[in-house]
TORBAVO-422419 format. One record per residue: residue number from 0; x, y, z of N, C-alpha, C in turn. Coordinates in steps of 0.05 Angstrom, whole numbers. Layout:
! TORBAVO-422419
 resi   n_px   n_py   n_pz  ca_px  ca_py  ca_pz   c_px   c_py   c_pz
  NUM      X      Y      Z      X      Y      Z      X      Y      Z
...
This chain:
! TORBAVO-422419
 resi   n_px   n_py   n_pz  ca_px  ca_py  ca_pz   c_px   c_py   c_pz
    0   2086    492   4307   2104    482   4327   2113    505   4345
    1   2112    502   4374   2118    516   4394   2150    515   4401
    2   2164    534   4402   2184    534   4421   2191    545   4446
    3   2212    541   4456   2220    549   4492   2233    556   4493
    4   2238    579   4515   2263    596   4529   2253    603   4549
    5   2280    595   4570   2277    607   4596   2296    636   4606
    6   2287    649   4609   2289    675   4623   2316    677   4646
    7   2324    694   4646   2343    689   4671   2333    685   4695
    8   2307    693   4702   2287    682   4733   2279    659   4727
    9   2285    644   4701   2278    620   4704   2247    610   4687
   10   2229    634   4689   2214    626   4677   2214    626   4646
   11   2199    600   4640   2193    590   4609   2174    608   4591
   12   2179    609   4570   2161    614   4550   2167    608   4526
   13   2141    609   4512   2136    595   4491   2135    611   4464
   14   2149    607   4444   2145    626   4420   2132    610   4401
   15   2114    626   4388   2099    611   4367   2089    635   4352
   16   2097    636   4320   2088    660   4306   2063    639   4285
   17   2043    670   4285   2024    667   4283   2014    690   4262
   18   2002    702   4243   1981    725   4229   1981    731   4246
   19   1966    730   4269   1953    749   4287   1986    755   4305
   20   1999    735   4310   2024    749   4321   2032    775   4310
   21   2027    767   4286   2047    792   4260   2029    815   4274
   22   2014    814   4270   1990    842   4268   2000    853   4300
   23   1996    830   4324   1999    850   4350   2029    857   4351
   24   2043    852   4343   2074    855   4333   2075    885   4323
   25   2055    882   4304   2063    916   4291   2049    937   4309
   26   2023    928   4304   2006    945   4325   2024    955   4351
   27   2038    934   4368   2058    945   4388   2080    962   4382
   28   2093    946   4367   2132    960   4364   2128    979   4339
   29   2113    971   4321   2110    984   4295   2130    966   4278
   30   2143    942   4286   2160    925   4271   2138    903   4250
   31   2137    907   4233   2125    893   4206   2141    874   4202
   32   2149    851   4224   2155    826   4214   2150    812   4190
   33   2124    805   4184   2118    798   4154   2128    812   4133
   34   2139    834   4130   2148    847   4113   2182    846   4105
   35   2194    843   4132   2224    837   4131   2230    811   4102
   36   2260    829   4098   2268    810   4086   2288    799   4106
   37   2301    779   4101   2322    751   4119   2331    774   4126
   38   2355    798   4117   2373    819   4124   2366    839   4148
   39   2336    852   4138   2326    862   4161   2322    848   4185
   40   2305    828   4186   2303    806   4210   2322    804   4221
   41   2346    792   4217   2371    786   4226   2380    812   4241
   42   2384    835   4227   2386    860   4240   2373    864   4258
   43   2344    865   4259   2322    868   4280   2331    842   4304
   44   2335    817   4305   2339    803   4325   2375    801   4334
   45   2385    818   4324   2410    826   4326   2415    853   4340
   46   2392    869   4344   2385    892   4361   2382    890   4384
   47   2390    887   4413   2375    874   4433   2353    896   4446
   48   2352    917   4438   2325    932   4450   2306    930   4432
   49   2303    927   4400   2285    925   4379   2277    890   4390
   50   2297    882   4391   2283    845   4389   2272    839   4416
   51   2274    851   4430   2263    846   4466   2236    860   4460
   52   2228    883   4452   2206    893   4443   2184    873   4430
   53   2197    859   4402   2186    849   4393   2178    828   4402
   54   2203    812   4420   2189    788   4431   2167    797   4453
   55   2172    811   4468   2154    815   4486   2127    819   4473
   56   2118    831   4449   2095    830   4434   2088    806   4435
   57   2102    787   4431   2091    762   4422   2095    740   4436
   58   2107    735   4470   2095    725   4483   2085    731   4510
   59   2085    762   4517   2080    779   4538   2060    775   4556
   60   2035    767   4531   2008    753   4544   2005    739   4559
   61   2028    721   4557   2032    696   4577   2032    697   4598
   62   2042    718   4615   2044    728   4642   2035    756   4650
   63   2016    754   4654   2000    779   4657   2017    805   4682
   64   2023    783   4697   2047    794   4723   2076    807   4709
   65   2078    807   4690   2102    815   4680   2107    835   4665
   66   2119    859   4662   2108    878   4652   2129    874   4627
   67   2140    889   4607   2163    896   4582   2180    900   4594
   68   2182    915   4626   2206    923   4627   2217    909   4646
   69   2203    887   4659   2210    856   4672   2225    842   4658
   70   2209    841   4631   2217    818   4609   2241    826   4595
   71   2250    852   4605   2274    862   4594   2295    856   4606
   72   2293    860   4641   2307    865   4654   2315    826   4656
   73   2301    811   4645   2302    775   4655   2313    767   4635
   74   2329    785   4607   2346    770   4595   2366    795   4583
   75   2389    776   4574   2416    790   4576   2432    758   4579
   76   2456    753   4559   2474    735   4570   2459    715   4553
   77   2461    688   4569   2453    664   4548   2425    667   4552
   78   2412    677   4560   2374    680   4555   2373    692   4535
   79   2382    713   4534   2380    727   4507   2388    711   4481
   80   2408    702   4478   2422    690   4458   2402    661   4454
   81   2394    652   4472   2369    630   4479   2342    634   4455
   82   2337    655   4470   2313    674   4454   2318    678   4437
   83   2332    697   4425   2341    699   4388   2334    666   4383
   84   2354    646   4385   2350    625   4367   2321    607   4369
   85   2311    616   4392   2285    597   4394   2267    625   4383
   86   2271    648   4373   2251    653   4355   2258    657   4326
   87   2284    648   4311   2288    649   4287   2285    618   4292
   88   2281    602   4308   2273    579   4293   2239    583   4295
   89   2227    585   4311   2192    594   4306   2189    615   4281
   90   2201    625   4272   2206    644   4249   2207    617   4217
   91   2229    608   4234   2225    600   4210   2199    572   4197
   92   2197    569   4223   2176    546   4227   2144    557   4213
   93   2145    588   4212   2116    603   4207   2126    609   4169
   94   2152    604   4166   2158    612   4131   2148    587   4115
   95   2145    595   4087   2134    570   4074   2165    553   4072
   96   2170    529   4072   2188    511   4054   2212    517   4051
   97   2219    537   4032   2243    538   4022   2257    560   4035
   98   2239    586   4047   2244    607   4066   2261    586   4099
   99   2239    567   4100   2248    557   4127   2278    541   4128
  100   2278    524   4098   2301    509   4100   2328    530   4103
  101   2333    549   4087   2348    566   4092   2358    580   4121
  102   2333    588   4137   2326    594   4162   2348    587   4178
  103   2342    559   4180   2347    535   4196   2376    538   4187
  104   2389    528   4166   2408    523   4160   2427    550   4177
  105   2422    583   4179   2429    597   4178   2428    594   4213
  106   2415    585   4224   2415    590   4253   2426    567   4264
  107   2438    551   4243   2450    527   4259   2483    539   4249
  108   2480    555   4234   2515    563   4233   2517    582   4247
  109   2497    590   4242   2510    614   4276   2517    607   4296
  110   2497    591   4301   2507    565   4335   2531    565   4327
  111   2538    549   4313   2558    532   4307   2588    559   4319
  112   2580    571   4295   2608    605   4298   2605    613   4316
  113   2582    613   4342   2586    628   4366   2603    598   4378
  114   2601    575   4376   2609    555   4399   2639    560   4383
  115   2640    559   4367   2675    553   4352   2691    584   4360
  116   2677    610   4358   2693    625   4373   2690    626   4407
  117   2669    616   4423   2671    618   4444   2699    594   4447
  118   2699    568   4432   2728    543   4438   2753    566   4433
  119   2751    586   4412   2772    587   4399   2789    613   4423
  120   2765    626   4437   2775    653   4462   2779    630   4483
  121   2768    604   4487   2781    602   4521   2811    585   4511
  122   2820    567   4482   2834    558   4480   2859    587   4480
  123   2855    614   4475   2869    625   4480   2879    639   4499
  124   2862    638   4517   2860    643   4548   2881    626   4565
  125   2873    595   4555   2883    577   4564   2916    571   4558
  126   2924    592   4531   2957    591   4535   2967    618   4528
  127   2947    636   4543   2963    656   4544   2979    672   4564
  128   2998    677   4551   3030    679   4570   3034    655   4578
  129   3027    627   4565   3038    602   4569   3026    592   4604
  130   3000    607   4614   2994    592   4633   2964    579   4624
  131   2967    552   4648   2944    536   4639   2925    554   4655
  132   2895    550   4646   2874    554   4659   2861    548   4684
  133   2866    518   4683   2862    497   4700   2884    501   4730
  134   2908    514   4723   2924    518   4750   2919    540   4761
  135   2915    537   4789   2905    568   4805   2933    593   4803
  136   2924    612   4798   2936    637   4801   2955    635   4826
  137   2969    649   4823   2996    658   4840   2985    663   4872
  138   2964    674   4870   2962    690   4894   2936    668   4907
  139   2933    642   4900   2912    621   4905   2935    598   4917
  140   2960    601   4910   2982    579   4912   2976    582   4942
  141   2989    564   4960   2988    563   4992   3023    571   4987
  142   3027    584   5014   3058    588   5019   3077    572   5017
  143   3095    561   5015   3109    540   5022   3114    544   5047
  144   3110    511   5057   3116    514   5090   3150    508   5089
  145   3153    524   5105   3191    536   5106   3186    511   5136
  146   3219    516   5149   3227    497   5169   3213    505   5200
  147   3201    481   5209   3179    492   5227   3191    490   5255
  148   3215    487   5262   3231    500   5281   3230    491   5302
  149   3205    467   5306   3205    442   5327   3216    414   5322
């Protein structure tokens, strides 16, 4: 099974781990994916110059026009964070069974703890020093129009 992420320019690609992924993986970065345990991995796609390396190993081919340091410069922000999860889920999609169920489970609570602290920083945004979010700033208010003298 193939997965997708789009880039901050927009363009798509596709992750799909493969044996032969593993091999041009190491051969490039010198990262022995097959060898990681869950701890290392996590660390490694928790790296953002180790895991941009590695992805770029493994779907770089795709665009011959694009160099590593293109594919570097096109994520950061939610591409990046994109990427991590659409390749720990192709990660986990390439583990046998009981490696994958775990996988999965593990990258759906991460979602989960990045969306529950991203609610939990704007809900505090939203009353701190007791102003709402939604009301424009002081300096966005229009003047009050005073007595217009005609």
């Amino acid at each position: 099974m193939s997965h997708e992420f789009r880039d901050q320019t927009g363009r798509a690609w596709i992750v799909n781990v493969t044996v032969p992924d593993l091999k041009r993986v190491r051969e490039s970065t010198g990262e022995a994916l097959g060898k990681m345990d869950l701890q290392k991995l996590l660390e490694m796609v928790a790296d953002p110059e180790r895991f941009v390396d590695v992805l770029f190993a493994l779907v770089g081919g795709q665009r011959v026009d694009v160099t590593g340091e293109d594919f570097g410069r096109s994520l950061g922000g939610d591409s990046l964070e994109s990427a991590q999860t659409v390749f720990l889920r192709a990660w986990a999609d390439f583990c046998p069974s009981r490696g994958r169920t775990l996988l999965l489970t593990l990258a759906e609570k991460a979602e989960a703890h990045q969306q529950a602290a991203m609610d939990a920083a704007m809900q505090q945004l939203s009353t701190w020093n007791g102003s709402d979010m939604n009301s424009p700033a002081p300096s966005d208010v229009p003047p009050t129009a005073g007595p217009s003298g005609s």
